[in-house]
N, C-alpha and C positions, 0 to 999 in steps of 0.2 A: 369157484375159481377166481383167482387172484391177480391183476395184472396192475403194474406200475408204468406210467407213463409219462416215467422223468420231472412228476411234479411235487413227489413227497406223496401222494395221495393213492390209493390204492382203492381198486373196485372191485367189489363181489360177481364175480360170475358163474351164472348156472343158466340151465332152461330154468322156464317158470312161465307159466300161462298167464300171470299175471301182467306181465311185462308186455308194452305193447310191441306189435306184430313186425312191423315196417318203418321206416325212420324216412321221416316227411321233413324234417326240419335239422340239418347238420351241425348248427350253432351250439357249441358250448358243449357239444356231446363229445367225451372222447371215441375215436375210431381203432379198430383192429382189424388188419390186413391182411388176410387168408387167400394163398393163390392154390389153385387145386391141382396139380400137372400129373402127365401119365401119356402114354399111347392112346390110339382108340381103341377104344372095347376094353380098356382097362377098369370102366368102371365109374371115372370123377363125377361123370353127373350122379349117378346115385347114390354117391358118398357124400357128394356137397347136398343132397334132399336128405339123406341122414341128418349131415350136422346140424340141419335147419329144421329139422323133426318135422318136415313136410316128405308131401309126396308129389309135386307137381311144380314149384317152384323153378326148379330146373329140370328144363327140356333131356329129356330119356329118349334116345332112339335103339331101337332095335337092330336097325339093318348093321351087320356086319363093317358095311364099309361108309357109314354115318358118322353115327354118336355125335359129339361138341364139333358142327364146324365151326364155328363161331365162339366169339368170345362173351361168356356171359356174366356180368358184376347182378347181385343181390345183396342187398342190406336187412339185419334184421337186428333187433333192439333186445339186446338180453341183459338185465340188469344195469342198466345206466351205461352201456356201453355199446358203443357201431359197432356190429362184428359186420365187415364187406369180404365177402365171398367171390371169389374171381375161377369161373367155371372154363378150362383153357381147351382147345383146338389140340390134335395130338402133336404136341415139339417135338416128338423124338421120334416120328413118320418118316423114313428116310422116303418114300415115293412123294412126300407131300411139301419137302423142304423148301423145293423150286414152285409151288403153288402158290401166285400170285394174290388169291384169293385169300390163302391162309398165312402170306404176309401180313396186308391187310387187317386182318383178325388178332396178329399177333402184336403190331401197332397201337389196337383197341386196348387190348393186354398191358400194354407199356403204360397206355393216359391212363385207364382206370386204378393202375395199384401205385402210381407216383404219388409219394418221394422213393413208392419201397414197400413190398412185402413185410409184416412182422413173421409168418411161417409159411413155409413151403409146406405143402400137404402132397406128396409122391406113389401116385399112386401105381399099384402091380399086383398081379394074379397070383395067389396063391396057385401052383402047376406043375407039374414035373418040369424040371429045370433042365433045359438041353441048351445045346449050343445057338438054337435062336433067342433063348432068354439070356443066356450070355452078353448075346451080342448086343438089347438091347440095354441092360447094366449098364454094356460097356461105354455105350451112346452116351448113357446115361452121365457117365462122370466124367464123358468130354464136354458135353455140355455145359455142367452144373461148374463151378466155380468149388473152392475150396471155402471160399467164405460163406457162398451161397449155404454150401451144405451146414453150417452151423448154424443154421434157421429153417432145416427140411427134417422132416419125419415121414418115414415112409411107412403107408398105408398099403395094406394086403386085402382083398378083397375076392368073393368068392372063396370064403372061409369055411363054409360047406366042404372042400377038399381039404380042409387039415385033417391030419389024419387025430380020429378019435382019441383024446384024454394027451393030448401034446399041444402046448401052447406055440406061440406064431417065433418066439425065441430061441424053443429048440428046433425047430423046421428050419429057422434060417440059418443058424450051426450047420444043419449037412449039404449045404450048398457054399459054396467057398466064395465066389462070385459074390451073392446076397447079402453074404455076411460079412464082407467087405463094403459092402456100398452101406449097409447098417451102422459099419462101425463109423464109417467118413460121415453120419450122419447123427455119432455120438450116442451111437446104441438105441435110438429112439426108432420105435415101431409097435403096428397095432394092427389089428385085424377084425374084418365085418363080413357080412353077407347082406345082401340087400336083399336076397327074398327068404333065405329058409331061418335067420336069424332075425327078424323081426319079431317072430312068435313065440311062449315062453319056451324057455327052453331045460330040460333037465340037467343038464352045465349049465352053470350061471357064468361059465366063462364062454360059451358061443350064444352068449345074447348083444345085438346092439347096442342095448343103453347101457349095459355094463362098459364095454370097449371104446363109448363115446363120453364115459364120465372118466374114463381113463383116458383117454385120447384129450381133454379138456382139462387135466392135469400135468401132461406132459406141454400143452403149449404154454401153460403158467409157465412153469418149469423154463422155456423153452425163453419165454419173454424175459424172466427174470436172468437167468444165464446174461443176455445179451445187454441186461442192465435197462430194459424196457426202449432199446433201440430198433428199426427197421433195419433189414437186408438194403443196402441203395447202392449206388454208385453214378459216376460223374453222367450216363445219360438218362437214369431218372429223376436225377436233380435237375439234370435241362428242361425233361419235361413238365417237369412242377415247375418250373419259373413261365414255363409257355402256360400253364393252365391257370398262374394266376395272375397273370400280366391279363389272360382273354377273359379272365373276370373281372377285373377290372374297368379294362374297354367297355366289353357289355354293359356291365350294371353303371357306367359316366352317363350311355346314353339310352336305356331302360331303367331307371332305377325301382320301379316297380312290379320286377319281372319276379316270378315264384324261384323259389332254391332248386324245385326240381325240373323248371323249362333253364335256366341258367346255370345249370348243370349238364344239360342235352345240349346246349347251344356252345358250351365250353369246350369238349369232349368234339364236336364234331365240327369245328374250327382246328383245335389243333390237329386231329386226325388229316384235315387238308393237307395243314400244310406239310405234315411228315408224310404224307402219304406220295405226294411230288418230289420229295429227295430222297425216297427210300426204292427207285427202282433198282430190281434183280439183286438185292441184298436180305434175303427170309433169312439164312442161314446166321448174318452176321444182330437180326433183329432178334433172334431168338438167345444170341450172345450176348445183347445187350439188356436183357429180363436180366439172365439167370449166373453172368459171371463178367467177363471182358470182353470188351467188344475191342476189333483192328483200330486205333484209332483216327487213322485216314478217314475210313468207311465211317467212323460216328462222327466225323469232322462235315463227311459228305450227306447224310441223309435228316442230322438234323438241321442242317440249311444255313444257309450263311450269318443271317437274323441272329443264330444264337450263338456266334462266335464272339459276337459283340458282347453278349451279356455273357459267356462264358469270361470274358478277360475282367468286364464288370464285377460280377461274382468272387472276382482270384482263381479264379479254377484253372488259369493258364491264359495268357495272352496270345493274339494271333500268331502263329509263325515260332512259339515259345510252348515249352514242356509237354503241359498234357495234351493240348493238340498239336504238337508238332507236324509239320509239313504240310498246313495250311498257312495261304501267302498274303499279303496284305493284302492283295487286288480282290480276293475272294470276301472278305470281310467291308470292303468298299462297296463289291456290288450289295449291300443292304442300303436301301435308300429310306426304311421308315429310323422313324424319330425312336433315339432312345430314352422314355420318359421316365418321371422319376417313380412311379410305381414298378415297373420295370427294374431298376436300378433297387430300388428298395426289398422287392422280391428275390433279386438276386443273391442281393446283400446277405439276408434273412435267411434265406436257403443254404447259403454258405458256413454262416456264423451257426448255424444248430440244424447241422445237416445229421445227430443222429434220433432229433427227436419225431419220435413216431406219429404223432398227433397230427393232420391237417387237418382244418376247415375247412 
């Protein structure tokens, strides 16, 4: 597989045992941005230990009312290139949307895949389609942004229920619903089992490594469509200028600190401070992943700190456009120094806000 990362250069992607396992050192390596989403019980953790041709990697639970509460990033090193794997908490939970806890989680969400997702990975059950699968579609594409969906492919899982010698395209044709949410997602979908399609199988169309080297063609596909850009928007561009203003800071006064304790210590700084201006907003945190967030409420929980650097950046000045109806006093009370790494970050962020690539 093929991905261009806006620099003229293009990188062979496949599995390959040869390649090493885990990515210990982020320098100079391009990265690719895979966020997994779905309900619980949908399946993402065993989809994302698919894609990573492991089996333990990511946390598998059983219990009915488990699976991912937590947000889980993994890196793995396929052919000269980061693929980072973002294992998410159920979004589209309606019991769970007011859970504090899976605010929280969905905050981790946001710092881990900033500036921006390269593809949504969507995950749903292959099941008889009733008016609860309806409903959660329908969730679904309140949620998701229109743009979002030009970087999501939706993954079927529990592939074992297709019905014998019918591929996952005509199953979705006789739901009207599915095949609507497929089409807003440019026809893009695939289908796995994680347990009865691991082993060979007499269809060579209900085997995993078939559906995963297809599925690994359509994100080429999928990257190259977008011109080798991320999914972003104005607050995971915030949050990238927050993660590397605190690498920054960190590494002025450790500068001997490892990539992956200054990575932990970046990630769970910014997490503070969003975590104190995102009270009783889960639902608007999950707007702010996956399409529009209110802008009030993004005015309000990224903190006043980055309204500075937001007018820094161009991205709208206090009291002016994109954050409208934030007032100058509110931008006063930031009392730290705006430095010129800061300012630089901002900058930078702005001027090539659709290239995929961070360090």
């Amino acid at each position: 597989m093929q991905m261009n990362f806006g620099s003229g250069t293009r990188t062979q992607i496949s599995h390959s045992p040869r390649q090493p396992r885990y990515l210990h050192n982020m320098e100079n390596i391009p990265t690719m941005r895979i966020v997994v989403l779905g309900n619980t019980g949908s399946g993402k953790s065993s989809l994302a230990n698919t894609l990573f041709e492991e089996e333990e990697t990511f946390t598998v639970n059983h219990s009915a009312n488990s699976e991912t509460q937590s947000c889980q990033s993994e890196n793995k090193i396929i052919n000269g290139t980061n693929i980072q794997l973002v294992d998410t908490p159920g979004f589209f939970d309606t019991n769970k949307q007011k859970d504090t806890e899976l605010k929280h989680e969905l905050l981790k969400c946001i710092i881990d895949c900033a500036p921006g997702p390269h593809v949504f990975l969507l995950t749903l059950k292959v099941e008889k389609f009733t008016s609860q699968e309806q409903a959660i579609v329908d969730q679904i594409i309140e949620f998701i942004s229109e743009e979002a969906l030009k970087f999501t492919t939706v993954m079927f899982t529990h592939g074992e229920q297709l019905p014998k010698g019918k591929k996952i395209e005509e199953w979705v044709k006789e739901n009207k619903g599915l095949n609507d949410l497929v089409q807003k997602c440019g026809g893009r979908c695939h289908v796995i089992d994680n347990i009865y399609w691991n082993k060979d199988q007499e269809d060579p169309y209900r085997n995993n490594q078939h559906q995963i080297e297809q599925l690994l063609k359509t994100i080429n596909r999928t990257v190259e469509t977008n011109e080798g850009n991320c999914f972003t928007n104005d607050t995971l561009k915030h949050v990238e200028v927050m993660k590397e203003s605190e690498r920054d800071r960190i590494k002025q006064s450790s500068s001997d600190i490892s990539e992956e304790l200054l990575n932990e210590e970046v990630n769970t700084s910014v997490l503070t401070k969003l975590k104190e201006n995102s009270v009783g907003m889960t639902g608007d945190v999950i707007g702010a992943v996956l399409g529009g967030v209110v802008v009030g409420t993004l005015a309000a929980w990224l903190g006043p700190g980055l309204l500075v650097l937001g007018a820094v950046a161009g991205v709208g000045a206090a009291g002016v456009g994109l954050l409208g109806g934030v007032t100058g006093g509110m931008v006063s009370e930031y009392s730290g120094p705006v430095t010129k790494a800061m300012k630089s970050n901002a900058k930078k962020l702005h001027v090539h806000v659709k290239s995929p690539s961070v360090k």
